[in-house]
C-alpha positions, 0 to 999 in steps of 0.5 A: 349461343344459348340455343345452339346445344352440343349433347355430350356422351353418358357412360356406355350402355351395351345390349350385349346380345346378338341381334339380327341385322334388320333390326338397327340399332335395337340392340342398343335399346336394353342394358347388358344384364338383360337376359335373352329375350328370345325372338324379334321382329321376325314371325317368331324367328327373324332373320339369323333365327331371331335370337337375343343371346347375353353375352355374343357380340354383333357381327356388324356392331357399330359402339353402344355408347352414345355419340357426341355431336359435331358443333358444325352438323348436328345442331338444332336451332331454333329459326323464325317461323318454327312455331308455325310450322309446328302447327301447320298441315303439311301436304304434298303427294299422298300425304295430310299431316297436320300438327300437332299429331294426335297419337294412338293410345292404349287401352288396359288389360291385366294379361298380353293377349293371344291368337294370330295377328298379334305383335309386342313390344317393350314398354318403357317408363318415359315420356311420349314424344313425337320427334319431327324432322322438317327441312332445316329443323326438327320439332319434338311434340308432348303428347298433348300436342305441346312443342317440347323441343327446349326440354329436348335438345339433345334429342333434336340435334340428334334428329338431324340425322334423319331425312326431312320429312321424317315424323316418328312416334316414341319415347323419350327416356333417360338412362341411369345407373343401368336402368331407365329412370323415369324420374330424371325423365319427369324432372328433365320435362319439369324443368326451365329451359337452362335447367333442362339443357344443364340435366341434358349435359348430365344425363343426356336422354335416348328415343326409343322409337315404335312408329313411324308416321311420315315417310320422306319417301311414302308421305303419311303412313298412319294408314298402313298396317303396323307390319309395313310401318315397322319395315319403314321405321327400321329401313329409316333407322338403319344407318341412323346413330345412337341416341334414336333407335327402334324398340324390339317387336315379336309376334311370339307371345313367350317373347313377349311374357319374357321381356314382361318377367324379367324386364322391370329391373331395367325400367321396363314396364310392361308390354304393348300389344298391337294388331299387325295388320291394323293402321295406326289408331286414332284413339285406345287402339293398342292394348298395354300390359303393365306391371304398375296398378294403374290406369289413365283419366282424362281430365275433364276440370279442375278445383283451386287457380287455373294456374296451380289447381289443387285437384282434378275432375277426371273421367275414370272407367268406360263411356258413361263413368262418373266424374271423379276428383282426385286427391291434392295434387303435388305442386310440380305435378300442378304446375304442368297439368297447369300448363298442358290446361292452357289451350283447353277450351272452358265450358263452365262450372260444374258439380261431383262429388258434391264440390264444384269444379270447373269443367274444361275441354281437354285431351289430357290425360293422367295416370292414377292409382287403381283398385281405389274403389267406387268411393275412395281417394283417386292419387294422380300420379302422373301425366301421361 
């Protein structure tokens, strides 16, 4: 049937380094070309001395490839009352989740950060998605909040794998020629339904997972530190197939400005930088160290039809900033602002810039071009 998909298996993607046991399947979250990447999860050293190496296989190395899934017990599909339970609170012993997440949001700086406390990971070029996994199904959420499973279903029927009452934070990315490719991914989300299960079976998509949010056995856990929440995430994952897997973490920041050196070859972007001992945040908590020179907006209106705006208000800077507008939008891009734009609130017209925008409540947000300057052109390049 139309919504019964089968992911198929893309050419095999090897880390090619040996990597300690706890970490799961990290080792398959990096092509074989990367170089070493020094320590991983441990305090500096991890356990069998923490080290990345090129070249060295596993001790107990399970295939890179990714898994072709069985038609009888790996599908997703959709049921009556999936859309409400998308948005429903779940509670039960020591847990409140109410959906869909607002997740945690990272602020920019120019240099990763030092001192004790501090853990990095990775970042890569994907699209943040929440990965849900209820008693008979799973739901895969955009960060606005929005109910992306369609988009997604090789990742959902892969999320079948986890326990019920697993809800995990991350990004889905696509993997191509050696690299994450972060335009197959805008493509695969910008897509109509067939078009995107037609990409899934061309490039099928990998998680790459950073938090975990709800544990089947320790319900909500946002209100731990990250140190025990990264614990959780890799006990969760240890026995769980390709194509969900943890992004590496080091409290080594030499780790950290190697993976930032020599990385973006592979779609690697930067570094995100968290306090080991913090909850997970509710708002700009983690720190992010990018290569791009860019920075995020929030959308606070829009100029032209509600269903294609031509150009956005946005809120760039600090508390107190000035509203800005951006240039012309490129039409795809339009399309989906458009979309994430239907359940904000409209609160009027308003002036900036000397032009008259329509003022919406949103928690979307946007990358744009930095360096533009007090007066120059804002370029949106992307939604986050």
């Amino acid at each position: 049937m139309a919504d019964q998909v089968e992911a198929s298996s893309p050419q095999q993607i090897h880390l090619g380094v040996d990597v300690p046991e706890r970490l799961g399947h990290v080792r398959q979250c990096l092509p074989q070309q990367t170089l070493s990447l020094g320590a991983v999860h441990g305090q500096g050293r991890g356990d069998d001395d923490g080290q990345l190496r090129p070249g060295a296989a596993s001790p107990r190395r399970r295939s890179a490839g990714f898994p072709s899934f069985d038609r009888d017990n790996a599908r997703c599909r959709p049921r009556h009352g999936v859309a409400d339970q998308a948005n429903r609170t779940f509670t039960g012993q020591d847990r409140t989740v109410k959906y869909p997440v607002r997740t945690a949001l990272a602020k920019a700086e120019p240099v990763i950060p030092t001192g004790p406390g501090w853990w990095y990971e990775p970042k890569a070029d994907g699209h943040r998605t929440v990965l849900r996994r209820t008693d008979d199904t799973v739901i895969l959420y955009a960060r606005s909040g929005r109910v992306v499973t369609s988009h997604w279903m090789d990742l959902a029927a892969a999320g079948m794998a986890l326990r019920p009452g697993t809800t995990l934070d991350g990004e889905a990315v696509i993997w191509q020629d050696g690299r994450i490719d972060f335009g197959a991914a805008q493509a695969r989300a910008a897509s109509g339904i067939a078009r995107a299960r037609a990409l899934a079976a061309e490039h099928p998509a990998s998680y790459l997972v950073w938090d975990v949010l709800e544990h089947p056995d320790r319900g909500q856990t946002t209100s731990l530190p990250y140190t025990q929440r990264r614990q959780l995430l890799l006990d969760l994952l240890r026995d769980v197939q390709l194509p969900i897997q943890a992004v590496p973490a080091t409290d080594d920041r030499s780790v950290a400005q190697t993976w930032y050196d020599t990385l973006q070859p592979q779609g690697i972007e930067g570094i995100v930088a968290k306090r080991g001992s913090a909850p997970y945040p509710a708002g700009r908590g983690w720190i992010k160290i990018r290569h791009a020179d860019t920075e995020d907006a929030r959308v606070v209106g829009y100029l032209g039809p509600r269903r294609r705006p031509r150009r956005l208000a946005l809120a760039v800077g600090g508390e107190g900033a000035p509203i800005r507008l951006s240039a012309r939008l490129d039409p795809v891009l339009a399309g989906r602002i458009a979309d994430a734009l239907t359940t904000a609130t409209f609160t009027g017209e308003r002036r900036a810039e000397g032009e008259t925008y329509t003022r919406v409540d949103s928690n979307v947000v946007v990358e744009v071009l930095a360096g533009a300057g007090r007066h120059g052109t804002i370029t949106v390049t992307r939604m986050r």
